[in-house]
NUZALO-88269 format. One line per field, with one value per residue (C-alpha): x, y, z; residue in three letters; residue number from 1. Coordinates in nm, 3 decimals. Each point is the difference from the previous one (the first is absolute). Layout:
c1 = (X,...)
c2 = (Y,...)
c3 = (Z,...)
code = (Ala,...)
pos = (NUM,...)
// end
This chain:
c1 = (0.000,0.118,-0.080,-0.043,0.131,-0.403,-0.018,0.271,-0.130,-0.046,-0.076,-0.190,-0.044,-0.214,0.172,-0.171,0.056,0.131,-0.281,-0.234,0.253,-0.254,-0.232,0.282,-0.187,-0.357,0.174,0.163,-0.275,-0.213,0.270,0.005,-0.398,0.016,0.262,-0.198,-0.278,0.180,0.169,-0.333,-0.054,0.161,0.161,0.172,0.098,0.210,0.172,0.048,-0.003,0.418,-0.084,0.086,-0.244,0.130,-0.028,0.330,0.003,0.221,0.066,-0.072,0.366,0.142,-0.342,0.158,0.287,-0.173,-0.190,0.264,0.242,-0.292,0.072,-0.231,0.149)
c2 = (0.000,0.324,0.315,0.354,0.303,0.063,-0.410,0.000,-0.037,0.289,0.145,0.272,0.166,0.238,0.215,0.003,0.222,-0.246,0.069,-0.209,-0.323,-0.108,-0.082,-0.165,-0.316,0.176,0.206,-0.310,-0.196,0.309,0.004,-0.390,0.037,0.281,-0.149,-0.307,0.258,0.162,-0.284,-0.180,0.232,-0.144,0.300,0.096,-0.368,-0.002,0.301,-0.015,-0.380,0.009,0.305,0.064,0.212,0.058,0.265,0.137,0.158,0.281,0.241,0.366,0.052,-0.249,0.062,0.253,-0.139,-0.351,0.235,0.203,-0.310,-0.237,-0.040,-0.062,-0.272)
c3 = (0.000,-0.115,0.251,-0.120,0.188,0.043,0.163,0.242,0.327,0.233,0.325,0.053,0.383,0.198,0.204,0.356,0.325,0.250,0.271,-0.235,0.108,0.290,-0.344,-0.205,0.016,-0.107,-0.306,-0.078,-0.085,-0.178,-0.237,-0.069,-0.051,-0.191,-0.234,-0.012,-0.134,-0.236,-0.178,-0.087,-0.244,-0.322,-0.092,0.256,0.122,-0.313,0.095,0.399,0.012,0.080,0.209,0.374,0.170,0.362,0.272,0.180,0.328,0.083,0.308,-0.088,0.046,-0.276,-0.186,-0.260,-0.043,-0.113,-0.237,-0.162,-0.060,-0.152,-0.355,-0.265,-0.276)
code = (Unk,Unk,Unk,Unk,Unk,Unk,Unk,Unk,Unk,Unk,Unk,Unk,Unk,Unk,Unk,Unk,Unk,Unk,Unk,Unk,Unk,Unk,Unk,Unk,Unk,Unk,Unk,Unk,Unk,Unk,Unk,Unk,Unk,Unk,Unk,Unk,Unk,Unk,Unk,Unk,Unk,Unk,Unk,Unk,Unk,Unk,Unk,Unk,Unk,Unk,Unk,Unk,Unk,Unk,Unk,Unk,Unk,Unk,Unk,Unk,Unk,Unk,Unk,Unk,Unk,Unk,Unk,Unk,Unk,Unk,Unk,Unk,Unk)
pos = (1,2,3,4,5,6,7,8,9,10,11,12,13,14,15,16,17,18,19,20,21,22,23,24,25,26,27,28,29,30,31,32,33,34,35,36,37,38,39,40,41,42,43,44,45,46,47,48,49,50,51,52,53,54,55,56,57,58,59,60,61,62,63,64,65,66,67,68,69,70,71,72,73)
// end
């Protein structure tokens, strides 16, 4: 199997203040349903399929730092 730049696997992450970590568990599983959700539609399961849909918790402190260094391939 040949992959495309467009079909490499990825990641993609949502950048979230780190008081939100007592609901880690609860955010967690929103974006595993969600995912779920948006992947039955045909379309978009051939896109996203290889896709990595996570969320990443940060301290306000390290929070802009996190943001300014996250590249975009």
């Amino acid at each position: 199997m040949i992959l495309t730049v467009f079909q490499v696997p990825g990641k993609v992450n949502l950048v979230l203040p780190g008081s939100l970590m007592p609901f880690k568990k609860d955010i967690s599983n929103i974006f595993r349903v969600e995912k779920a959700n948006f992947l039955s539609k045909k379309r978009f399961a051939n896109v996203f399929a290889d896709l990595e849909i996570q969320p990443v918790f940060s301290n306000r402190a390290n929070l802009k730092k996190l943001v300014v260094r996250t590249k975009i391939v």
